[in-house]
MARNU-591078 format. One record per residue (C-alpha): x, y, z. Coordinates in steps of 0.001 Angstrom, whole numbers, plus 500000, padded with zeros to 6 digits. Layout:
BEGIN
XYZ/...
This chain:
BEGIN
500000500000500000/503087502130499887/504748503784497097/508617503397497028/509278506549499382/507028504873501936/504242507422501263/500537505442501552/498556504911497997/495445506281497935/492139504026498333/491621503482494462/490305500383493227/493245498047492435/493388494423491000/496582493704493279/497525493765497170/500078495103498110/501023493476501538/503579495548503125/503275499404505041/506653501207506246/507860503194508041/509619506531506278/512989506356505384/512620502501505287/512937502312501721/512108498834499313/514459495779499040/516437496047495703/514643492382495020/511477493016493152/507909491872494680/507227488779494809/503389487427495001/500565484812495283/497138484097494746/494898484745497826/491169483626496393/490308485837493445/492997488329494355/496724488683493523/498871489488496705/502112491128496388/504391490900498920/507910492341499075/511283490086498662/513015490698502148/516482489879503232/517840490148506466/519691493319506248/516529495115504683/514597494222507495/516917494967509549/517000498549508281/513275498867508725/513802497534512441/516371500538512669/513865503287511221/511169501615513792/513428502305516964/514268505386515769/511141506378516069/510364505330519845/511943508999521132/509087510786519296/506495507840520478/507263508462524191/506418511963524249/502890511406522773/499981510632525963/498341507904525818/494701509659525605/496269510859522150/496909507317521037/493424506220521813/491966509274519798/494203508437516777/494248504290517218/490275504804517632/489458507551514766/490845505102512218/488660502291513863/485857504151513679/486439505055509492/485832500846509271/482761501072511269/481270504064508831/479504502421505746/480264505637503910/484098505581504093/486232504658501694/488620502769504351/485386500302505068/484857499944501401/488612499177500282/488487496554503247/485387495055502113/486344494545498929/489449492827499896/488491490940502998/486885488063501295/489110486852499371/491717487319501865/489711485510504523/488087483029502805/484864484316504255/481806485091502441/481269488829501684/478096488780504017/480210486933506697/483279489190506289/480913492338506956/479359490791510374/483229489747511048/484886493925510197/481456495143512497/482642492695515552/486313493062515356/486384496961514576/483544498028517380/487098497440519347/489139499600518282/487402502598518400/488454505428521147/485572504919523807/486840501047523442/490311501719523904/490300504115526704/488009501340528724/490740499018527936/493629501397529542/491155501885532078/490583498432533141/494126497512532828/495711500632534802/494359501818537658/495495504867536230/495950505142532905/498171508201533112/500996505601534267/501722504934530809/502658508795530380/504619509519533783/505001508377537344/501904508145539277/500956507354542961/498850504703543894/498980503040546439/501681504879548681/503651503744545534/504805505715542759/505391503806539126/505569504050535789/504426501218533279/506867501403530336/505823499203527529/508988497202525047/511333499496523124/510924497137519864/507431494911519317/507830492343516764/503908491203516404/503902487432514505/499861486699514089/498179483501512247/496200483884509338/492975482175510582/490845485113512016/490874488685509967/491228491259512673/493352490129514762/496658491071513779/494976494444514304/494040493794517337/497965493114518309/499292496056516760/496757498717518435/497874496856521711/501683497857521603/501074500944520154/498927502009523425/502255501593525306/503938503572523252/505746500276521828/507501500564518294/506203497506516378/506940495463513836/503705493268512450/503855490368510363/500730488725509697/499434485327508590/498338484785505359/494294485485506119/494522488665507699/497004490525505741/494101493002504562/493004494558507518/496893495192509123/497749496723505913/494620499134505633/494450499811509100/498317501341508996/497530503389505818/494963505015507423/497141505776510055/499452507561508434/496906509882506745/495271510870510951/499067510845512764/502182510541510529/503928510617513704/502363507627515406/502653505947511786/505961506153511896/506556503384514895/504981500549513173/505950498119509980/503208495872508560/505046493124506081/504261489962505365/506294487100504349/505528483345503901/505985481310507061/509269479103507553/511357482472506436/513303481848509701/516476483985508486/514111487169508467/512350485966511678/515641485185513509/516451489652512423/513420490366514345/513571487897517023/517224488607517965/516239492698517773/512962492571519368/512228493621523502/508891491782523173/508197488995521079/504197487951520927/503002484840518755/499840483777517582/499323480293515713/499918476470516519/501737474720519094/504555474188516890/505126477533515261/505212479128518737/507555476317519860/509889477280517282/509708480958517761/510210480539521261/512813478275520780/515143480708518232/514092483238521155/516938485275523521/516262484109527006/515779487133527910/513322488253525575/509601488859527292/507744485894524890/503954486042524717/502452483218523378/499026482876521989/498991479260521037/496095476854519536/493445476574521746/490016475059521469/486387476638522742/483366474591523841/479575474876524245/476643473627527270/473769473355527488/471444472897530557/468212471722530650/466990475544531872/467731476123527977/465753472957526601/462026473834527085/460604475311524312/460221478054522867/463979478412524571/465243475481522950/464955476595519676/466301480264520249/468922477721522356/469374476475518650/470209479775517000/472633481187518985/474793478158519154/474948478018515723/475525481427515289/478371481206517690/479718478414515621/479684480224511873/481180483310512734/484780482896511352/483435479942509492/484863477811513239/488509479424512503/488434481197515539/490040480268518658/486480481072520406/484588479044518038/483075476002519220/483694472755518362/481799470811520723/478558471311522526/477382469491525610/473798469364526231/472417467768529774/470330464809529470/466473465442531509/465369468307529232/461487468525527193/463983468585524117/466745465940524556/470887466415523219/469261464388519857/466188466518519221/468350469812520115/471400468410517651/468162468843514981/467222472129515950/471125473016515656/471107471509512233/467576473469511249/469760476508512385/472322476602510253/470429476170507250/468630479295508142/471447480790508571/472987480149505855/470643481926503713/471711484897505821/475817484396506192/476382481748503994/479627480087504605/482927480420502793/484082478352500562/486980475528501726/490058474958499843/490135471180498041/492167470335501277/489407470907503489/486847470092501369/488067466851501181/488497466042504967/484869467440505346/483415465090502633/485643461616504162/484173463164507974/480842462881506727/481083459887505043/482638458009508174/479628459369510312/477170458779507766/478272454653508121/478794454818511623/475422455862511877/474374453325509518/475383450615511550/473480452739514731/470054452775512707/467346452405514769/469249452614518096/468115456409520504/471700456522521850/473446456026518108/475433458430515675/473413460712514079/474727463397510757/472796466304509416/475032468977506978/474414471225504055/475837469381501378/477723472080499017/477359474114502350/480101473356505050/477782473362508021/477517469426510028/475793468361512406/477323465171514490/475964463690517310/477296461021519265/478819459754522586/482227459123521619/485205461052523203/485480464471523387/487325464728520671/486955468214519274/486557467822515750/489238469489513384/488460473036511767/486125472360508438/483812474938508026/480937475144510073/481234471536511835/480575470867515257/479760467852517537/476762467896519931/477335465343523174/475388464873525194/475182464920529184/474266463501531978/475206466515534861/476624469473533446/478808469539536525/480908466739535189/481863468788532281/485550469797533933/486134466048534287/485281465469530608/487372468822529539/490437467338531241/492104466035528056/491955469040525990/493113471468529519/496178472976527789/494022474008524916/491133475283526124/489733479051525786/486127479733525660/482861478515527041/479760479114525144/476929478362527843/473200478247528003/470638477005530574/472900477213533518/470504479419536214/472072479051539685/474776476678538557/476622479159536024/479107480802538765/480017477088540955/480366475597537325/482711478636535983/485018477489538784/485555474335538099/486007475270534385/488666477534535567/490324475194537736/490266472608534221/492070475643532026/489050477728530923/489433480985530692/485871482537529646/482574481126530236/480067483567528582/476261483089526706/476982482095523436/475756485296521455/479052486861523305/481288484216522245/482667485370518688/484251488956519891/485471489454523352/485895492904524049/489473494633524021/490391494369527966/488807490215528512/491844488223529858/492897487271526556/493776483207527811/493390484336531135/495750486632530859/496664490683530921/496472491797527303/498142494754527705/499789494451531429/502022491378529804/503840493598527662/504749496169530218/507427496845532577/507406498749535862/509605501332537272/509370501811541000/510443505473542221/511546505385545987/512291508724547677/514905508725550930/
């Protein structure tokens, strides 16, 4: 989206991508652009080496001195202004984004509009100054030393960012940069392959509202496994944070300095319950819809999404009869968001999954406790119930599991296997049992447990993995007077 002096293009339609935004003064690699086909679009992204990067690493620490001086009320107004131009359906920035997302997502253009409305509502300047808010007890910490307490600090986020986000959820790699650039962090984003649009967008736009802010943050992308430009970054970087699978963080972590601050978003996997308070009708059905709404947001690529709902046995509408209802669902749904469309890969594990539960069930025929499929045919959504393990099933489309249950409170015990993976809780039907049950979920590796029309788009300050989003990144300076 740059031209070669690092100025921003303008928004006019284009049939190409450029995937890249620099800092000034960071100058192109004397290799020409390289790209690839991302749907219907041609990506271009730039042919790094080491010692280019490197250069733009310079131009981004450079900039810190002019980053420090800016308060943090500033960043939200600037950060937010620019998330509030992908909110308007008037703007240009929405439309270029729009245009793009699809293809870059692999969402459907209906889909990819609900998904820019969730993430973006985030990122706006009321948004960001809650988050600030509910992460500093005073927010003005971030700008100087403040008292609280009887103690006076100062929270001082990482000289150098370097930002490494998967390509599964558009938004998020967003999301991460806004995050550094509240403390005042100069950051270098690369982002995964399916969210390269709104990064790139995003940090146009924000060198048209505040050059100056601009300046501390590099959006390029590069094709995963380019370790000699990640090992630039990793050796240069104060603060490393990675999204993606168990083995790409293990290997970022691993080429690592020890005494880099690491933050690791790894895979994790999200679940659904349902108690029998949710399974008399009319509440069943509206039960129904907001599971499977919960489910085809992100087309089940999110790390919220969930793969596997619980519903407790003793209801008027039993875990079978609701797995229909579920089913029912998504094909009104889909008329609505229809799903995206898989790549031959996935579309090919989806069609062998459905034929090894269509002969499972087969052999079940006849039997109340057996296998049972509904899907969409050319649409991705599935419907599988059955009492096997709970075996979260892998990420094809809109496909999720319904199990059901005899006590909801033995849900922990059944979560056990997947506790180093698991996020989200998508719940339903709980009454008086929701807070005792929350506990135990926590105590098994949960870290939300929220009603499932909440369960695509935390807000900016939840404990991202039960964690600090913004107080991991940070370091504190104590000021002691004699």
């Amino acid at each position: 989206m740059f031209q070669s002096d690092g100025r921003p293009h303008g928004y006019a339609m284009s049939h190409v991508f450029d995937a890249w935004v620099l800092p000034p003064g960071a100058g192109l690699p004397n290799a020409p652009s390289l790209s690839l086909q991302s749907g219907a679009t041609p990506m271009r992204y730039l042919d790094a080496d080491p010692d280019w990067l490197g250069r733009v690493l310079d131009a981004l620490v450079d900039s810190r001195a002019g980053l420090a001086d800016r308060r943090a009320s500033d960043l939200c107004a600037a950060l937010g202004s620019v998330g509030e131009r992908l909110l308007d359906p008037h703007d240009t920035l929405r439309m270029k984004a729009l245009e793009y997302l699809p293809a870059d997502s692999g969402l459907s253009t209906e889909m990819a509009s609900v998904v820019l409305d969730g993430m973006a509502r985030d990122w706006t300047e009321d948004r960001l100054r809650s988050l600030l808010d509910a992460e500093f007890a005073d927010a003005s910490c971030l700008d100087g030393f403040v008292e609280h307490r009887g103690r006076t600090s100062m929270a001082m986020g990482p000289g150098l960012s370097f930002q490494v986000v998967a390509g599964s959820v558009p938004g998020v790699g967003v999301s991460a940069l806004i995050r550094s650039l509240l403390l005042k962090s100069p950051t270098l984003l690369k982002p995964g392959r399916g969210d390269s649009v709104l990064p790139v967008l995003f940090a146009s736009a924000l060198h048209e509202v505040d050059p100056g802010i601009a300046a501390a943050l590099a959006v390029v992308y590069w094709p995963g496994g380019s370790e000699a430009l990640e090992n630039v970054a990793l050796r240069r970087a104060d603060a490393i944070v990675a999204y993606g699978g168990d083995e790409t963080v293990a290997a970022l972590r691993g080429r690592a300095p020890v005494t880099t601050r690491f933050v690791a978003y790894h895979h994790r996997t999200s679940v659904g319950v349902v108690g029998v308070e949710a399974l008399e009708q009319p509440h069943a059905t509206a039960s129904a819809a907001s599971v499977a709404s919960a489910v085809a947001v992100f087309d089940q690529r999110g790390c919220v999404s969930p793969r596997l709902v619980f519903v407790e046995q003793g209801g008027t509408v039993s875990p079978r009869a609701f797995a229909s209802l579920l089913a029912q669902s998504f094909a009104d749904l889909e008329s609505e968001l229809p799903s995206g469309v898989l790549d031959p890969a996935e579309a090919s594990a989806l069609h062998q999954l459905r034929g090894t539960v269509e002969l499972i069930a087969a052999s079940d025929a006849g039997s109340e406790s057996g296998a049972q499929i509904h899907h969409g045919g050319d649409a991705s959504w599935t419907v599988i119930f059955d009492h096997g393990p709970t075996d979260p099933v892998g990420c094809l489309g809109r496909t999720v599991r319904v199990i059901p249950l005899m006590d909801v409170e033995k849900l922990p015990e059944l979560l056990g296997r997947l506790g180093a993976h698991l996020q989200t809780v998508g719940a339903a039907g709980l009454g008086d049992r929701a807070k005792k049950l929350a506990s135990s979920l926590g105590r098994a590796g949960v870290s939300r447990v929220v009603p499932f029309n909440q369960v695509p788009f935390p807000p900016p300050w939840w404990h991202h993995d039960g964690r600090s989003p913004l107080g991991d990144l940070v370091h504190w300076i104590d000021l002691e007077s004699a």
